[in-house]
C-alpha positions as CSV (number, residue, x, y, z in Angstrom):
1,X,13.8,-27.0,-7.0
2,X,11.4,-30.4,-6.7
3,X,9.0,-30.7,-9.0
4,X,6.2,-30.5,-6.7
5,X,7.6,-27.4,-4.9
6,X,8.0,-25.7,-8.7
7,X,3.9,-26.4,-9.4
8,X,3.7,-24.9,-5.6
9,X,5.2,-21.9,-7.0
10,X,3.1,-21.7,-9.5
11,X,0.1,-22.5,-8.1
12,X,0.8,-19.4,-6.0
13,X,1.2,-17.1,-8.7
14,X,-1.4,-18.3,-10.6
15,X,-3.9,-17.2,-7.3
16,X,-2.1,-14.1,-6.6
17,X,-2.3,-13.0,-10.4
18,X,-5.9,-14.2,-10.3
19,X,-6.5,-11.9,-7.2
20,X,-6.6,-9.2,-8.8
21,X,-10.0,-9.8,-11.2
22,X,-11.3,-11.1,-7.5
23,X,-10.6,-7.7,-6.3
24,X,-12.0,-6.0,-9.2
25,X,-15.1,-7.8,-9.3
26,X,-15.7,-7.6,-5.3
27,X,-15.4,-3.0,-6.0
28,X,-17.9,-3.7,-8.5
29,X,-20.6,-5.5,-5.6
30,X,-19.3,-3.7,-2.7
31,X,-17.9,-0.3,-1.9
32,X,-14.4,-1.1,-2.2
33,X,-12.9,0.5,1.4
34,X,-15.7,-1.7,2.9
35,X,-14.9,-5.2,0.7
36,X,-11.2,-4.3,2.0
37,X,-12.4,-4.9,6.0
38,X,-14.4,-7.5,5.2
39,X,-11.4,-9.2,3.7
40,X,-8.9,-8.9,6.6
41,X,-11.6,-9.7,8.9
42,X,-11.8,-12.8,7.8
43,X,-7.9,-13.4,7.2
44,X,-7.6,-12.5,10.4
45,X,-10.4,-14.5,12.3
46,X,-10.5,-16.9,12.9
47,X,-6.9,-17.7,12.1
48,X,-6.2,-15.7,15.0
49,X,-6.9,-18.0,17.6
50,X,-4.8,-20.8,16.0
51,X,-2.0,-19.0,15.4
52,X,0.8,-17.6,18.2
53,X,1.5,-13.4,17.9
54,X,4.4,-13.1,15.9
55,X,7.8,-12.7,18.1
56,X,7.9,-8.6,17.0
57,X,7.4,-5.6,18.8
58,X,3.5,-4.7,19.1
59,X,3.8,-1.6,17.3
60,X,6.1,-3.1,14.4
61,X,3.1,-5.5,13.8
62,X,0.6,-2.1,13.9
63,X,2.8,-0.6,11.7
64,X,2.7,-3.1,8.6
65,X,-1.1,-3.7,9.6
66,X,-1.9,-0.4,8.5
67,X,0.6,-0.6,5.5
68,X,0.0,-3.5,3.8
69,X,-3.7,-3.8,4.5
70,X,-5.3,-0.1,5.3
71,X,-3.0,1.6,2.9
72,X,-1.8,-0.9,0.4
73,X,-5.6,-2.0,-0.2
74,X,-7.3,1.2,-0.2
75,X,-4.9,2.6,-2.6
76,X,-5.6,-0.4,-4.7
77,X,-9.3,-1.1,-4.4
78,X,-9.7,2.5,-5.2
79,X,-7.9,2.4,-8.2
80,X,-9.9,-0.9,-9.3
81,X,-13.1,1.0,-8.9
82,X,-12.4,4.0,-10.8
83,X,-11.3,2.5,-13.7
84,X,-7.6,0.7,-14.0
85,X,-8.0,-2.7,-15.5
86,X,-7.5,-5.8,-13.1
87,X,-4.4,-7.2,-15.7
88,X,-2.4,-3.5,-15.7
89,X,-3.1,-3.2,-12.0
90,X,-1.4,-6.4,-11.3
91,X,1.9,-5.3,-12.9
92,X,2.3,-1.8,-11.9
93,X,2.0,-2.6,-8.4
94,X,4.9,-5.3,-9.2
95,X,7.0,-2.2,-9.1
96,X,6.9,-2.4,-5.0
97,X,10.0,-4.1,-5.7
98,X,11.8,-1.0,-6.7
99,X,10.3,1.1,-3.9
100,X,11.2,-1.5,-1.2
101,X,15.3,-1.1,-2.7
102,X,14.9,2.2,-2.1
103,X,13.6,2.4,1.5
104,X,16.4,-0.1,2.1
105,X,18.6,1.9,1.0
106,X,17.1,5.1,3.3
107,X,16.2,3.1,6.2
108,X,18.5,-0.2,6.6
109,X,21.6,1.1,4.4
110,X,21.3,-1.9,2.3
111,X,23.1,-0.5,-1.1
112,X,21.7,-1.6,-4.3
113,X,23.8,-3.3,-7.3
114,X,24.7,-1.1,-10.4
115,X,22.6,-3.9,-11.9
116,X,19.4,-3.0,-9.6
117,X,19.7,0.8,-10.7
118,X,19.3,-0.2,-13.9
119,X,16.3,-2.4,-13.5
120,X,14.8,0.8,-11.5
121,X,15.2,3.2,-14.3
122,X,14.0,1.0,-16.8
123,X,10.7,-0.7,-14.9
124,X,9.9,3.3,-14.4
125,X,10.3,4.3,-17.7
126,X,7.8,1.4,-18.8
127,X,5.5,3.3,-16.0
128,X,6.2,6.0,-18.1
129,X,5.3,5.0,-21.2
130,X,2.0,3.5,-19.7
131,X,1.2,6.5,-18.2
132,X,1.9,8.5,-21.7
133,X,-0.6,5.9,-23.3
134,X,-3.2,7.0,-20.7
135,X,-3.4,11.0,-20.4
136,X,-6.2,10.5,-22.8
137,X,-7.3,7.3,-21.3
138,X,-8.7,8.9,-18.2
139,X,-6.6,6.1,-16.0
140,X,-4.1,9.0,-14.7
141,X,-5.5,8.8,-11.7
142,X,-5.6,4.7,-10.9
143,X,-2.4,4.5,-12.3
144,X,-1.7,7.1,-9.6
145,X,-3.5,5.1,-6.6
146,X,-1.7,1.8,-7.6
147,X,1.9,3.6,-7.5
148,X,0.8,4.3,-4.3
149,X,0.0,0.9,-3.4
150,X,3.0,-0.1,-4.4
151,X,4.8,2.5,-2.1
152,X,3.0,1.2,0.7
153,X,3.6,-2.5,-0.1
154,X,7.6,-1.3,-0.1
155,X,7.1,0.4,3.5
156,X,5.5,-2.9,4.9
157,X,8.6,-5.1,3.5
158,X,10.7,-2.6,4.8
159,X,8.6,-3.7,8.1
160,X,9.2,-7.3,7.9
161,X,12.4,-6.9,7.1
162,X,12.9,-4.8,10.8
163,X,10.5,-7.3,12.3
164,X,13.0,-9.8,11.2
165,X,13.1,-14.0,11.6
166,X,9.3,-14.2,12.4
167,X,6.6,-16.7,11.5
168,X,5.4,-14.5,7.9
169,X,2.1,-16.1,8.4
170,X,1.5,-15.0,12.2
171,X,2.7,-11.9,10.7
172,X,0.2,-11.4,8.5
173,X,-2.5,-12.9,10.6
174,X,-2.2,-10.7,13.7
175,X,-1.2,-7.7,10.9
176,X,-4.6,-8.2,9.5
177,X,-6.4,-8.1,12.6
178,X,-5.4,-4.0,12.6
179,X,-7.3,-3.4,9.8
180,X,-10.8,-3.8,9.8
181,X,-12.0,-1.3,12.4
182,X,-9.6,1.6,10.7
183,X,-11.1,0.5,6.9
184,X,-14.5,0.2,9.0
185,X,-14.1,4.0,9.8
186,X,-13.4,5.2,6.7
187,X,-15.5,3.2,5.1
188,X,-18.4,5.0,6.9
189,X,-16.9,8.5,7.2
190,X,-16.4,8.5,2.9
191,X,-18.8,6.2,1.3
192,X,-21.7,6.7,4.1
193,X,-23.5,4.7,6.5
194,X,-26.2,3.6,4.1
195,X,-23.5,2.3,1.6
196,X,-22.4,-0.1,4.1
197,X,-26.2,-1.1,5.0
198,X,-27.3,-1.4,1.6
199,X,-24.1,-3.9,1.3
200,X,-25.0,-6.1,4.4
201,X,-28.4,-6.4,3.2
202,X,-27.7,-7.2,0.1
203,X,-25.1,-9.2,0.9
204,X,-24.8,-12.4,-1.5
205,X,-23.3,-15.9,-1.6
206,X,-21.5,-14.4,-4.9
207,X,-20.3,-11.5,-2.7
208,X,-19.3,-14.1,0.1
209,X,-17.6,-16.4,-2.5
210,X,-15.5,-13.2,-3.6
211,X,-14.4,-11.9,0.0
212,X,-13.6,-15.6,1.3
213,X,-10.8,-16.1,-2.3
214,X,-9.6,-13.0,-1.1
215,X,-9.2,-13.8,2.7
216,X,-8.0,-17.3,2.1
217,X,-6.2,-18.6,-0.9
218,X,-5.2,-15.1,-2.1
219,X,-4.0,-14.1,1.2
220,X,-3.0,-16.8,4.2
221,X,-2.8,-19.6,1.6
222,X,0.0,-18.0,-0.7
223,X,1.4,-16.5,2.1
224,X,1.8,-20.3,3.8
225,X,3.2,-21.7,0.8
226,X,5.3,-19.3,-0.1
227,X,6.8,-18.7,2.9
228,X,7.6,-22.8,3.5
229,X,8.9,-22.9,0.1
230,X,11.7,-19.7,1.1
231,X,12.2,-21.7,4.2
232,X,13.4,-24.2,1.7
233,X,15.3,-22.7,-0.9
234,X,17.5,-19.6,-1.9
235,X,15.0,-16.3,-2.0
236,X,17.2,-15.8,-5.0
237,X,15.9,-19.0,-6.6
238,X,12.0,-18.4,-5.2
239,X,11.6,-14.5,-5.5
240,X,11.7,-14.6,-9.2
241,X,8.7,-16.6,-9.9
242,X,7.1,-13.3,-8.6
243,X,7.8,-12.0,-12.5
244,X,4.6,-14.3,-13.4
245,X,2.4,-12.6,-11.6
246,X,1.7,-9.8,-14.2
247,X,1.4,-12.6,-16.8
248,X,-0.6,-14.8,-15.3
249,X,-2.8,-11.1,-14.0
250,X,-2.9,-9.8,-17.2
251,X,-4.2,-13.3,-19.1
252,X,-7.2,-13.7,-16.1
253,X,-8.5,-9.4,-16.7
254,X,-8.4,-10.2,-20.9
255,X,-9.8,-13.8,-20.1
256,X,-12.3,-13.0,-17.7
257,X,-12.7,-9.3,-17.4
258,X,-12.2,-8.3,-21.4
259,X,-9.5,-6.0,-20.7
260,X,-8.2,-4.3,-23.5
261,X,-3.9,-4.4,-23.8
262,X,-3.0,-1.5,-26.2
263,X,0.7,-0.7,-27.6
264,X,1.4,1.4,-25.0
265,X,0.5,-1.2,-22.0
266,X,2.6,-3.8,-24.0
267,X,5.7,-1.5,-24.5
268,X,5.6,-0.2,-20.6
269,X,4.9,-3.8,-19.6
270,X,7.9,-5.2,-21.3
271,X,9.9,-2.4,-19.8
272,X,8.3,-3.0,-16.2
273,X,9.0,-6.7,-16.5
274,X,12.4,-6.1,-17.6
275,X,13.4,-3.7,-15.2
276,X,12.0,-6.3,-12.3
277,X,14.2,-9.2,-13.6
278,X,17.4,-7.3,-13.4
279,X,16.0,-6.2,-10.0
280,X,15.2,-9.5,-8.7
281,X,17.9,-11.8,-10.6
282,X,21.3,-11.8,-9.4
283,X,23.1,-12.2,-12.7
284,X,27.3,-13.7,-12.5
285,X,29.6,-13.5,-15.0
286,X,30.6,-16.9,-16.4
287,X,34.2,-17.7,-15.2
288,X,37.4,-17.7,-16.9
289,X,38.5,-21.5,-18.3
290,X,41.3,-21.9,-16.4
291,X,43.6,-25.0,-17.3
292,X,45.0,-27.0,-14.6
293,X,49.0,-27.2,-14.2
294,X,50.3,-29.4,-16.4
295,X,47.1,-29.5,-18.6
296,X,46.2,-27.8,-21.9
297,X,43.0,-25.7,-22.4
């Protein structure tokens, strides 16, 4: 890869690692199902009138609207608010990897590598050993709601994989305009129509500067320059920069946040990480030295 097109890799990690304290700061000043519409209102519009429906069937779009943005999010945003740490979030759900193999497998018949088993037992047995660390933690449960995210993050790439060669970024534009009346709804039928009053009308510029990272950078400008930067190279030689996500996640929650990293988030987190690289890097066996005829080795 370019120089330039490596720091663009970067750069995107670096935000979407980063997104994660943005999210966890925007459940702490709104109600989270609520900061989740606001955020792909405002991916979606007004991005919407610039930018051409994606070339997929109408449903197909629906469909990984309400995956990656009603479910994904309020799986997440939930488990932000009750208590998992913005740096642990952000590698657990890295584990959609593992869950999109296996839907592939169900749905498309795409067979994983002996290699890619591997990484899938051992990233879950790092989940395990976080979620040993935390029976007494109290975080059973948001480690619970961000597995789930992660599950619905692997049915929506599941969904772009059937939508197949569209524009990602109409994609996600036109996705995202699906899911603010749905988060909308719920919003009001389980947090209350005064919760979402009290929001508006104490809506700040803090609050604003929080939802517009979220709908911008985090979401249609990674998405942009990620997607240009697969249109340029291998998705073998892109996809793995993904593996920094956690890192740079987990250095922005102790950073910024204070997070607390105990043994146990360090041992499952080296197993996760682990797991994801033999998932995501396609590993060849050095060839055999062969002399040429008439040549000695």
């Amino acid at each position: 890869m370019a120089p330039r097109h490596i720091l663009m890799a970067l750069l995107v990690v670096a935000i979407w690692g980063f997104n994660f304290v943005v999210i966890k700061l925007s459940v702490a000043a709104l109600p989270p199902l609520f900061s989740v519409a606001l955020r792909f209102f405002f991916a979606a519009v007004p991005a919407v009138f610039f930018v051409r429906p994606p070339k997929a069937p109408v449903l197909l779009v629906v469909g990984y609207g309400f995956a990656f943005g009603v479910a994904l999010y309020t799986f997440l945003n939930l488990a932000l608010a009750i208590g998992m740490p913005a740096g642990l979030g952000s590698l657990v759900l890295q584990v959609q990897a593992l869950f999109t193999m296996f839907f592939a497998y169900l749905w498309l018949n795409d067979r994983p590598r002996p290699q890619q088993v591997l990484g899938a037992a051992v990233a879950f047995a790092g989940i395990g050993v976080i979620a040993a660390g935390e029976i007494e933690g109290g975080l059973l449960l948001p480690l619970g709601l961000t597995v789930l995210a992660a599950i619905a993050w692997g049915v929506a790439n599941i969904l772009t994989k059937r939508a197949g060669p569209v524009n990602p970024v109409a994609l996600t534009v036109w996705g995202a305009l699906v899911v603010p009346l749905p988060m909308l709804m719920l919003s009001f039928i389980f947090e209350g129509p005064q919760a979402i009053a009290d929001a508006v009308v104490g809506f700040t510029w803090g609050d604003a500067a929080l939802i517009a990272f979220l709908a911008y950078p985090a979401t249609l400008l990674g998405l942009a320059i990620w997607s240009g930067l697969l249109s340029r190279y291998p998705a073998s030689t892109v996809a793995p920069f993904t593996l920094l996500v956690p890192v740079t996640g987990l250095l922005s929650g102790v950073l910024i946040l204070g997070d607390q990293i105990g043994m146990p988030e360090i041992a499952g987190g080296v197993l996760i990480l682990l797991g994801l690289a033999l998932v995501a890097l396609r590993l060849k066996a050095a060839p055999y030295d062969v002399a040429e005829p008439g040549r000695r080795a």
